[in-house]
C-alpha positions as protocol buffer text, in pm:
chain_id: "A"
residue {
  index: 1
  type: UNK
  ca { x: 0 y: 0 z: 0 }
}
residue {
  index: 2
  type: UNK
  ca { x: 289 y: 253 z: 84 }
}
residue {
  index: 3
  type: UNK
  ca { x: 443 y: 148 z: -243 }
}
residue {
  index: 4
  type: UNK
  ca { x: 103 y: 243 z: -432 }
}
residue {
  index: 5
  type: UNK
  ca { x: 78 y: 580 z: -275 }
}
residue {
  index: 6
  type: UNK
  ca { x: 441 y: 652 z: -371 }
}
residue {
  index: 7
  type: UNK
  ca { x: 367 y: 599 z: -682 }
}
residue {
  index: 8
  type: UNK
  ca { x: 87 y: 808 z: -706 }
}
residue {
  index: 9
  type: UNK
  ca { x: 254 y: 1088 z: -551 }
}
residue {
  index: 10
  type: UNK
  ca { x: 497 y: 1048 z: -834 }
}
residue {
  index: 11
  type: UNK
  ca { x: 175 y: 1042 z: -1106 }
}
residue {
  index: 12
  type: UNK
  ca { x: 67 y: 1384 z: -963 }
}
residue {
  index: 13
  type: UNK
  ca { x: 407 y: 1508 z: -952 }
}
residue {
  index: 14
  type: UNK
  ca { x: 386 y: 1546 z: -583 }
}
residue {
  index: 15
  type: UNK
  ca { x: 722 y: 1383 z: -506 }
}
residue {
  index: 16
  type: UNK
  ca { x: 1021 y: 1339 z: -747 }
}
residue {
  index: 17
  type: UNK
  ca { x: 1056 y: 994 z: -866 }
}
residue {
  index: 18
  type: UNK
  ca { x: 1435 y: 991 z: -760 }
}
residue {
  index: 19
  type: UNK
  ca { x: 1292 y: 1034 z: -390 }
}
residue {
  index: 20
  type: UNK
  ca { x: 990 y: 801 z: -475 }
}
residue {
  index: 21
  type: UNK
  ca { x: 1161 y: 513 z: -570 }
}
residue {
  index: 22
  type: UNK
  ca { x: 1421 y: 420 z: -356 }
}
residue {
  index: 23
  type: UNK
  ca { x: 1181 y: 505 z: -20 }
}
residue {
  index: 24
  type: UNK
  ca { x: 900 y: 274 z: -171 }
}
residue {
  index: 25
  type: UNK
  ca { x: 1199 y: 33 z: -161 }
}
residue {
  index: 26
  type: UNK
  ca { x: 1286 y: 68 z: 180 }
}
residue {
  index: 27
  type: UNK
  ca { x: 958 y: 88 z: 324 }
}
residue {
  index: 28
  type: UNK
  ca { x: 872 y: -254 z: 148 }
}
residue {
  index: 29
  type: UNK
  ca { x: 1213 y: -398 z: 234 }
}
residue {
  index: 30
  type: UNK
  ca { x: 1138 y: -297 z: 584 }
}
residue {
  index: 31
  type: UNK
  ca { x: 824 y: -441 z: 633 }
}
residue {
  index: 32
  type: UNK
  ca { x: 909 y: -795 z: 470 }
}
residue {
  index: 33
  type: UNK
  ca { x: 1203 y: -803 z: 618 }
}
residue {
  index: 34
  type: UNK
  ca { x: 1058 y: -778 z: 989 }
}
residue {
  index: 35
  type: UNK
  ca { x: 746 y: -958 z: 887 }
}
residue {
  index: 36
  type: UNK
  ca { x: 992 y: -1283 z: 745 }
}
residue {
  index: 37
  type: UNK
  ca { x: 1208 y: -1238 z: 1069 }
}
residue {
  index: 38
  type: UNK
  ca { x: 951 y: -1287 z: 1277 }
}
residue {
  index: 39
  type: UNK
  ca { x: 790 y: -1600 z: 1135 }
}
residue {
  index: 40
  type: UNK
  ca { x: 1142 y: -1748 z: 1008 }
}
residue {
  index: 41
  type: UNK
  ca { x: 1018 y: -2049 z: 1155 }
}
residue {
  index: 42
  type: UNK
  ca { x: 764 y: -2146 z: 839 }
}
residue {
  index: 43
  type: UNK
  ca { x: 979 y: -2303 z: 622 }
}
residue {
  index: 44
  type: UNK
  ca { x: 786 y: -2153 z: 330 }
}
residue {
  index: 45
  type: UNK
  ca { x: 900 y: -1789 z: 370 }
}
residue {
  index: 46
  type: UNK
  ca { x: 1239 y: -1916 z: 253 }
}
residue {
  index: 47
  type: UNK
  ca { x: 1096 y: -1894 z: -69 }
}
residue {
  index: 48
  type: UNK
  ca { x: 960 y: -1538 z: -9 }
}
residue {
  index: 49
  type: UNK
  ca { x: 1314 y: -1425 z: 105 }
}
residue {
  index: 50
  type: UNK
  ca { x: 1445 y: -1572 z: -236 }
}
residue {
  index: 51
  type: UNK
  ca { x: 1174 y: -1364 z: -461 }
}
residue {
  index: 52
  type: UNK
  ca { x: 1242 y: -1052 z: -225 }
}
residue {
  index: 53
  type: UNK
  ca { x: 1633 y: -1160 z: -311 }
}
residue {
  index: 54
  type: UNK
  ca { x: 1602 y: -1144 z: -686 }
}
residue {
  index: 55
  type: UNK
  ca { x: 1393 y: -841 z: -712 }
}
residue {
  index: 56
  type: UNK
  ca { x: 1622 y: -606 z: -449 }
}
residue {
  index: 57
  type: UNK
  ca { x: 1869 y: -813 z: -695 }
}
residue {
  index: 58
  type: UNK
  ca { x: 1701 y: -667 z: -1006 }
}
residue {
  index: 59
  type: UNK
  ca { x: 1607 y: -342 z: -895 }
}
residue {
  index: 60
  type: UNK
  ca { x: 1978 y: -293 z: -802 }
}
residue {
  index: 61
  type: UNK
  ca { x: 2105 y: -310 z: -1095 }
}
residue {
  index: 62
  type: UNK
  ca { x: 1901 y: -74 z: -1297 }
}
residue {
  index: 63
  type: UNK
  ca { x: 1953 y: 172 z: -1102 }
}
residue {
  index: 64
  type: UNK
  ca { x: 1678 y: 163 z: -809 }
}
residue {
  index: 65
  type: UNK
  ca { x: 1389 y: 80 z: -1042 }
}
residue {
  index: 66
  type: UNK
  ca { x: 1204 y: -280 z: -1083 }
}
residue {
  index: 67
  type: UNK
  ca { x: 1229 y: -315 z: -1553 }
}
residue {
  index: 68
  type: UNK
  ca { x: 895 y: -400 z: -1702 }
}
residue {
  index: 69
  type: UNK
  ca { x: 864 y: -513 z: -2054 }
}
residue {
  index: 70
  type: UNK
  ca { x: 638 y: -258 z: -2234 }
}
residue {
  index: 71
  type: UNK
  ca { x: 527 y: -565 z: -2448 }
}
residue {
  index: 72
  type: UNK
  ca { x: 416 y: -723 z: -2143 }
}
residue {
  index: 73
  type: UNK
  ca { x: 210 y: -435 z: -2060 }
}
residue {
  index: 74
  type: UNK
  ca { x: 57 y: -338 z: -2396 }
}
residue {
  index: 75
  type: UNK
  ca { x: -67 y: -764 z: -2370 }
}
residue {
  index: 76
  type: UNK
  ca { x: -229 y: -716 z: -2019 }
}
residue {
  index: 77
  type: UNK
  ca { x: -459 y: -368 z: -2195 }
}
residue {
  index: 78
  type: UNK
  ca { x: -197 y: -154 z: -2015 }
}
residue {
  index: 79
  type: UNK
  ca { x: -111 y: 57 z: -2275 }
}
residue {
  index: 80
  type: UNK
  ca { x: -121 y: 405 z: -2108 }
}
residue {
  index: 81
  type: UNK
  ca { x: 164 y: 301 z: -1898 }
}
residue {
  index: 82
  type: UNK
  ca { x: 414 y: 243 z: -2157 }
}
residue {
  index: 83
  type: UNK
  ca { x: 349 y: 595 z: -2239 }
}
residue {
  index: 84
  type: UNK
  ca { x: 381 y: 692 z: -1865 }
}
residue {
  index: 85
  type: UNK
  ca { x: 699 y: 500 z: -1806 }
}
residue {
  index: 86
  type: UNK
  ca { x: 868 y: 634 z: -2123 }
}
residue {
  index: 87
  type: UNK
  ca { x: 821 y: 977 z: -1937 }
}
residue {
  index: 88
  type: UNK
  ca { x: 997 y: 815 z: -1618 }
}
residue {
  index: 89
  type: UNK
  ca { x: 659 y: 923 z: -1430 }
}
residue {
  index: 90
  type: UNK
  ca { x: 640 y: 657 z: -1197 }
}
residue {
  index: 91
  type: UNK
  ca { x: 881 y: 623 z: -924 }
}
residue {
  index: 92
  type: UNK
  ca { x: 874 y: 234 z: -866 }
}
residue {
  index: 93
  type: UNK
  ca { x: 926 y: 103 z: -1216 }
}
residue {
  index: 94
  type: UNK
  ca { x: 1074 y: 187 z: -1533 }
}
residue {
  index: 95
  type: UNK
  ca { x: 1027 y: 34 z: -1916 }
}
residue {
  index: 96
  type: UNK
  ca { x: 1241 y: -266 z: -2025 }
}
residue {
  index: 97
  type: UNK
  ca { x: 1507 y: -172 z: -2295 }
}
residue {
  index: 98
  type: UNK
  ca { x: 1838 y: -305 z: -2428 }
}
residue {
  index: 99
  type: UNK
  ca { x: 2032 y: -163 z: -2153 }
}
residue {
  index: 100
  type: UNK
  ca { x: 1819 y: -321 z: -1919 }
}
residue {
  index: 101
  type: UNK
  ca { x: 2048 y: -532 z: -1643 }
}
residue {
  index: 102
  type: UNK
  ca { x: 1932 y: -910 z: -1567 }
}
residue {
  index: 103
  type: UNK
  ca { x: 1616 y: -857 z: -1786 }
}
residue {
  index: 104
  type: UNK
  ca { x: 1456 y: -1167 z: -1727 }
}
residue {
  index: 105
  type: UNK
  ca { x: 1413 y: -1137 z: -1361 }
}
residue {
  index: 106
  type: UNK
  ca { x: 1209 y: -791 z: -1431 }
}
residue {
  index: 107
  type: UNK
  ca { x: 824 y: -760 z: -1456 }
}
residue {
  index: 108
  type: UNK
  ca { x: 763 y: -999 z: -1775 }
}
residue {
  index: 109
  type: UNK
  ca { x: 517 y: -1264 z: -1681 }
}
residue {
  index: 110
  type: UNK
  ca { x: 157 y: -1124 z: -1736 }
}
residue {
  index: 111
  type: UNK
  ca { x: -132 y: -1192 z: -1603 }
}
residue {
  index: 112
  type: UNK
  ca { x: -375 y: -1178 z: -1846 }
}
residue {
  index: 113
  type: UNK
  ca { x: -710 y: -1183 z: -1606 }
}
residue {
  index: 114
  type: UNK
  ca { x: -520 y: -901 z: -1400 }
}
residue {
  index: 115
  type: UNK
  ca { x: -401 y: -677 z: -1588 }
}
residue {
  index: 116
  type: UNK
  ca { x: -72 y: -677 z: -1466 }
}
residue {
  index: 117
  type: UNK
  ca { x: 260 y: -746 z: -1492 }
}
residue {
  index: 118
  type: UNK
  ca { x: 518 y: -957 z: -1214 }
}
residue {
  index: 119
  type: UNK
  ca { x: 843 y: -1080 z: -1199 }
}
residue {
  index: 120
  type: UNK
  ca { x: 1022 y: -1430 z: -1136 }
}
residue {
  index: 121
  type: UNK
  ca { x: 1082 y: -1318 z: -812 }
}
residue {
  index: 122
  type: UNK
  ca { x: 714 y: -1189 z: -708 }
}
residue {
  index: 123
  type: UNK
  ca { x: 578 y: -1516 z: -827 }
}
residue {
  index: 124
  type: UNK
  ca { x: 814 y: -1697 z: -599 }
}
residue {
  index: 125
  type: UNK
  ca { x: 676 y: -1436 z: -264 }
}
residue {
  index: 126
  type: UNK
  ca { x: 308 y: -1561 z: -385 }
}
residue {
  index: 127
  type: UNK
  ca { x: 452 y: -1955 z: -371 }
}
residue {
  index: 128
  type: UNK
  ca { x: 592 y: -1849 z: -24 }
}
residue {
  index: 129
  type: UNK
  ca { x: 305 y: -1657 z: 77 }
}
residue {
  index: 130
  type: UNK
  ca { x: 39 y: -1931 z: -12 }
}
residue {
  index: 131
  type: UNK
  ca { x: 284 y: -2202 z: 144 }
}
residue {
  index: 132
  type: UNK
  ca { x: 314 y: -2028 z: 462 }
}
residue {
  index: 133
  type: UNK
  ca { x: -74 y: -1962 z: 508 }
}
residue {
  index: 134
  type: UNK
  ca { x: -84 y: -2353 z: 461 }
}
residue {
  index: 135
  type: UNK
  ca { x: 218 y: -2418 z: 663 }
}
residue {
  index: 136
  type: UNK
  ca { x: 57 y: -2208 z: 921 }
}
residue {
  index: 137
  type: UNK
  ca { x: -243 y: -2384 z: 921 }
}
residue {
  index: 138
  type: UNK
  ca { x: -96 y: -2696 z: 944 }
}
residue {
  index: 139
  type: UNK
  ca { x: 86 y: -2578 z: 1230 }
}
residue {
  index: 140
  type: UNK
  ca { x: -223 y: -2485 z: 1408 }
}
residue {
  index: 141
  type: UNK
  ca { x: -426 y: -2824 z: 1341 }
}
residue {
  index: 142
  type: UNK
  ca { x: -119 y: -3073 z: 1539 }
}
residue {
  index: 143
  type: UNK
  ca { x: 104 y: -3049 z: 1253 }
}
residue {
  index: 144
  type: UNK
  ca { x: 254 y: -3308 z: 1091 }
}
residue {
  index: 145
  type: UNK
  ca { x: 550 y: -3447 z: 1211 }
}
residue {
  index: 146
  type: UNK
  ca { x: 883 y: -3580 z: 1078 }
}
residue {
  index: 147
  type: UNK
  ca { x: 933 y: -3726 z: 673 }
}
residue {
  index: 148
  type: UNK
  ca { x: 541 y: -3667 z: 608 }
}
residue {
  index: 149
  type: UNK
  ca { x: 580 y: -3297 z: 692 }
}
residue {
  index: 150
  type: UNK
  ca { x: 877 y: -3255 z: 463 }
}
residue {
  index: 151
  type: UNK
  ca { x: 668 y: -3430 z: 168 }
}
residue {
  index: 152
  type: UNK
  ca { x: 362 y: -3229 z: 252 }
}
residue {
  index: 153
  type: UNK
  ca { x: 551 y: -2891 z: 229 }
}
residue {
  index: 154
  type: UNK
  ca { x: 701 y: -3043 z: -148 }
}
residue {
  index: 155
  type: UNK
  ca { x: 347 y: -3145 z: -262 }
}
residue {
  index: 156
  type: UNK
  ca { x: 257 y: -2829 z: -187 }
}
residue {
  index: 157
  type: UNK
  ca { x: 482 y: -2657 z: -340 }
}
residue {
  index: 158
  type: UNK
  ca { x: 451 y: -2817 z: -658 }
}
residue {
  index: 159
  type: UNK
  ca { x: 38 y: -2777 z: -623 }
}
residue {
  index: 160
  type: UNK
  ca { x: 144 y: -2388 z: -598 }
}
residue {
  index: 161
  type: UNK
  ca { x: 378 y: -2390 z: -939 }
}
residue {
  index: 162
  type: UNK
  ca { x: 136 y: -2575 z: -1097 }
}
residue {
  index: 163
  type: UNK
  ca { x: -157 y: -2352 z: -1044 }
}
residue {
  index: 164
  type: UNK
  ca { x: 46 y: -2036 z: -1089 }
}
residue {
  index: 165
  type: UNK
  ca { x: 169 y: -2189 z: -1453 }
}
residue {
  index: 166
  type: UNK
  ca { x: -189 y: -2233 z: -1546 }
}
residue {
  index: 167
  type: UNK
  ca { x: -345 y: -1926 z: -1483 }
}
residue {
  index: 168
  type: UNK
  ca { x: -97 y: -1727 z: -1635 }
}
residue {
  index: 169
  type: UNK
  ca { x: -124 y: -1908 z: -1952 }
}
């Protein structure tokens, strides 16, 4: 949410997007990062820490902004924001080009039904995220204990990759 009004601020030209950016970074980083430290013990966050890794990676490397292919967007009926993005008038992202770094771990899956655009990275938080709700729950019900617990975290896992593959086709 802090992210979203960032970048709105930017769209009204109420903040700069050099100042937008990198604080909608560390306010997200922030909040993650307690949120994962706190619940470190569900095994599925691990794989929320790994998207968070590869998009801090991403966003790194070109220059405090998270890449999005403008194909990707003109697919998903988000045409205006190519425009937008070629102005730099959003804080938080920026339009994929040649001299984009690590490319393929940018915003370049879409989802079609959503109208949006996500990384390699976010779609590993949502495996994490969905993982941990079950973990949780699992947790909460007795648990399960020892090898069955390691093959129900897997199965899960696998259920999660699976579904994501499908509805993004």
């Amino acid at each position: 949410m802090g992210e979203g009004a960032l970048a709105y601020l930017t769209y009204r030209g109420l903040l700069a997007p050099s100042y937008a950016g990198p604080l909608a970074k560390l306010w997200v980083l922030a909040l993650v990062g307690y949120g994962l430290w706190q619940n470190r013990h569900l095994k599925s966050l691990y794989l929320v820490f790994l998207g968070l890794f590869l998009n801090t990676l991403v966003i790194l490397a070109n220059g405090g902004h998270m890449p999005v292919s403008p194909e990707i967007l003109v697919r998903v009926g988000l045409k205006d924001w190519v425009e937008l993005l070629s102005r730099q008038g959003d804080g938080v992202h920026t339009l994929l080009t040649g001299q984009t770094r690590l490319p393929f771990l940018g915003d370049v899956i879409p989802l079609y039904r959503l109208h949006k655009a996500i990384s390699p990275g976010d779609l590993l938080i949502l495996m994490g995220l969905f993982g941990a709700v079950v973990e949780g729950g699992v947790r909460a019900a007795g648990g399960v204990r020892g090898p069955k617990r390691a093959v129900l975290f897997r199965l899960l896992l696998v259920l999660a990759l699976a579904w994501a593959l499908l509805r993004l086709g």
